[in-house]
BALOBA-1460 file (C-alpha; in Angstrom, 3 decimals):
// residues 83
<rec num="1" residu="x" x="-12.670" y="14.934" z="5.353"/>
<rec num="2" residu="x" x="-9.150" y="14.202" z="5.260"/>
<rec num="3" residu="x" x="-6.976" y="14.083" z="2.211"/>
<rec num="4" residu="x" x="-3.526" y="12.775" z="1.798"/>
<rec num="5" residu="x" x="-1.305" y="13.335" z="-1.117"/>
<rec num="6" residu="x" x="1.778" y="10.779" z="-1.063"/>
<rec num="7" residu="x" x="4.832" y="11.749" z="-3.102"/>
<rec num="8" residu="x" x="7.161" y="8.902" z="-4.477"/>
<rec num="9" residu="x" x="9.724" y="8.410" z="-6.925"/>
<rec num="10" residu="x" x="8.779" y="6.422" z="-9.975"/>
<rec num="11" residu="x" x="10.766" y="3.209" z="-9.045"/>
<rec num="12" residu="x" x="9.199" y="0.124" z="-9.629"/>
<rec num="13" residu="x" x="6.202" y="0.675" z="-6.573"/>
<rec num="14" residu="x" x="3.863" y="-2.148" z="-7.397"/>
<rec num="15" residu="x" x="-0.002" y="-1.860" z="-7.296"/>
<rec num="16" residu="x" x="0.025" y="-4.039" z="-4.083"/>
<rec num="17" residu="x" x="2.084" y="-1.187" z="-2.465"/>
<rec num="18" residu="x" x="0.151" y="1.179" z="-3.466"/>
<rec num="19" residu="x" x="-3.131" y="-0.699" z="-2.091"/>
<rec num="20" residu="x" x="-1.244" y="-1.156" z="1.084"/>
<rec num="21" residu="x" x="-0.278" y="2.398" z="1.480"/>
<rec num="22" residu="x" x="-3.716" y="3.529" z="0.804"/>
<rec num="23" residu="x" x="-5.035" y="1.097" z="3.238"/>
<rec num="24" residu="x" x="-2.384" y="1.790" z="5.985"/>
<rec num="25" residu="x" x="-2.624" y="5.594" z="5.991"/>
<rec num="26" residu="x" x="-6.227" y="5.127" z="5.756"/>
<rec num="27" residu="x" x="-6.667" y="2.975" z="9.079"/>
<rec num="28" residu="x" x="-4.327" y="5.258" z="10.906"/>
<rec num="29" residu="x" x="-6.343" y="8.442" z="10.160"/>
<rec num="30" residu="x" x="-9.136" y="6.064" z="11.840"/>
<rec num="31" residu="x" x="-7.185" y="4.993" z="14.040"/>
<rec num="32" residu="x" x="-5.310" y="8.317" z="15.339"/>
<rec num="33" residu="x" x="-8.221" y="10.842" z="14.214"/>
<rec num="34" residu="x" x="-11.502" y="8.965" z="14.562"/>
<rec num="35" residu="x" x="-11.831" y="9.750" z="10.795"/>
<rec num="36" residu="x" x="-14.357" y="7.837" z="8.373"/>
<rec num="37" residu="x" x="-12.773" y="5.667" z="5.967"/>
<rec num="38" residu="x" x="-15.413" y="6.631" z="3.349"/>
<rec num="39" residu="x" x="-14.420" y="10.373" z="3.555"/>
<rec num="40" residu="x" x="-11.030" y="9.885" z="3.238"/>
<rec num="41" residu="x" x="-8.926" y="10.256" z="0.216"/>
<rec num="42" residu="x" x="-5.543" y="9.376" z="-0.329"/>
<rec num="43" residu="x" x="-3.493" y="10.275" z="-3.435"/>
<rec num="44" residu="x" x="-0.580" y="8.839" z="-4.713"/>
<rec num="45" residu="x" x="1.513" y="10.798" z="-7.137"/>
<rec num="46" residu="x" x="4.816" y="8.935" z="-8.873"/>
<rec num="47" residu="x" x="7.502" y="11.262" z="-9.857"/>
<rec num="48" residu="x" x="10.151" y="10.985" z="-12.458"/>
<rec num="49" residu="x" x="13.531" y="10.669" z="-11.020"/>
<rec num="50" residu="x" x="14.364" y="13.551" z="-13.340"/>
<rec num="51" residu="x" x="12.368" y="15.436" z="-11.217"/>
<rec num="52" residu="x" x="12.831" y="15.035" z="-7.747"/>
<rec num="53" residu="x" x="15.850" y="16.603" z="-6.300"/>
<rec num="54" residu="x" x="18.157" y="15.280" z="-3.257"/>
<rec num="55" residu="x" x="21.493" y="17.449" z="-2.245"/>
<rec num="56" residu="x" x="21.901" y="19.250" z="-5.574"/>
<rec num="57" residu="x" x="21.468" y="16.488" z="-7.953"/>
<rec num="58" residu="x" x="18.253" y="14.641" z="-9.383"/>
<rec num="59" residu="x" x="17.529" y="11.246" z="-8.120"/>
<rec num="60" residu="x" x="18.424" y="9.781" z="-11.589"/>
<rec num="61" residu="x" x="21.507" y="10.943" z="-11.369"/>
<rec num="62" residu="x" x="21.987" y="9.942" z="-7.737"/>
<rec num="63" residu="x" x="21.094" y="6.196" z="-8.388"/>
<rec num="64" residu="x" x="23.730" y="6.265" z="-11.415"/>
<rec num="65" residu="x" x="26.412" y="7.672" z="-8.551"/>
<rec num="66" residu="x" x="25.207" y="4.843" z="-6.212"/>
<rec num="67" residu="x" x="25.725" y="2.206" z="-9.073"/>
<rec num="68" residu="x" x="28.719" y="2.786" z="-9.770"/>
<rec num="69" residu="x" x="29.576" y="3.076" z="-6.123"/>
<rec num="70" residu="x" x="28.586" y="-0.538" z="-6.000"/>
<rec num="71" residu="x" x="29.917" y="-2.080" z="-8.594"/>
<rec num="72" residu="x" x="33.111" y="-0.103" z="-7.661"/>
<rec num="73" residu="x" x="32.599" y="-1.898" z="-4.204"/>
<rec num="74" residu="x" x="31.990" y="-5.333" z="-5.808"/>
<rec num="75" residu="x" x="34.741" y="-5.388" z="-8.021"/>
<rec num="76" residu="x" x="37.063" y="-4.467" z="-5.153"/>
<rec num="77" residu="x" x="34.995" y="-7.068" z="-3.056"/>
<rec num="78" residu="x" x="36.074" y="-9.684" z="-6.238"/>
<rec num="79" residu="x" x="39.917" y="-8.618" z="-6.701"/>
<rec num="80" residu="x" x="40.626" y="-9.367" z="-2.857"/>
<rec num="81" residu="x" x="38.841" y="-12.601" z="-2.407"/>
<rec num="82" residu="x" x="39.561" y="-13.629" z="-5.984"/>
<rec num="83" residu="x" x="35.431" y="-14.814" z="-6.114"/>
């Protein structure tokens, strides 16, 4: 009876994804393990950003760094081409 607990951030993951992860991970215990699809369970858990940690820093404060990265980026991007 195989159970599968699937971590992700709390980032906009739509309920389609979240069917289609079930599903997916589902068919390739089948698939892989000859398990029953009835006796297995998969679990999705969202975590804040706040939360989750990646090279020191949360993720929150990760995707402000990347932000500003791009806009920094696209307003370089704007004063060369002049668009």
């Amino acid at each position: 009876m195989p159970y599968v607990h699937v971590q992700v951030t709390r980032e906009s993951v739509t309920l389609e994804q979240k069917e289609s992860l079930i599903k997916g991970v589902t068919n390739l215990l089948v698939q892989i393990l000859n398990k029953k699809p009835a006796q297995t369970f998969v679990v999705i858990e969202e975590v804040a950003t706040d939360n989750w940690g990646i090279a020191g820093m949360t993720v929150t404060k990760l995707r402000q760094q990347e932000q500003v990265a791009a806009e920094t980026t696209e307003q370089a991007q704007v004063e060369v081409t002049g668009k």
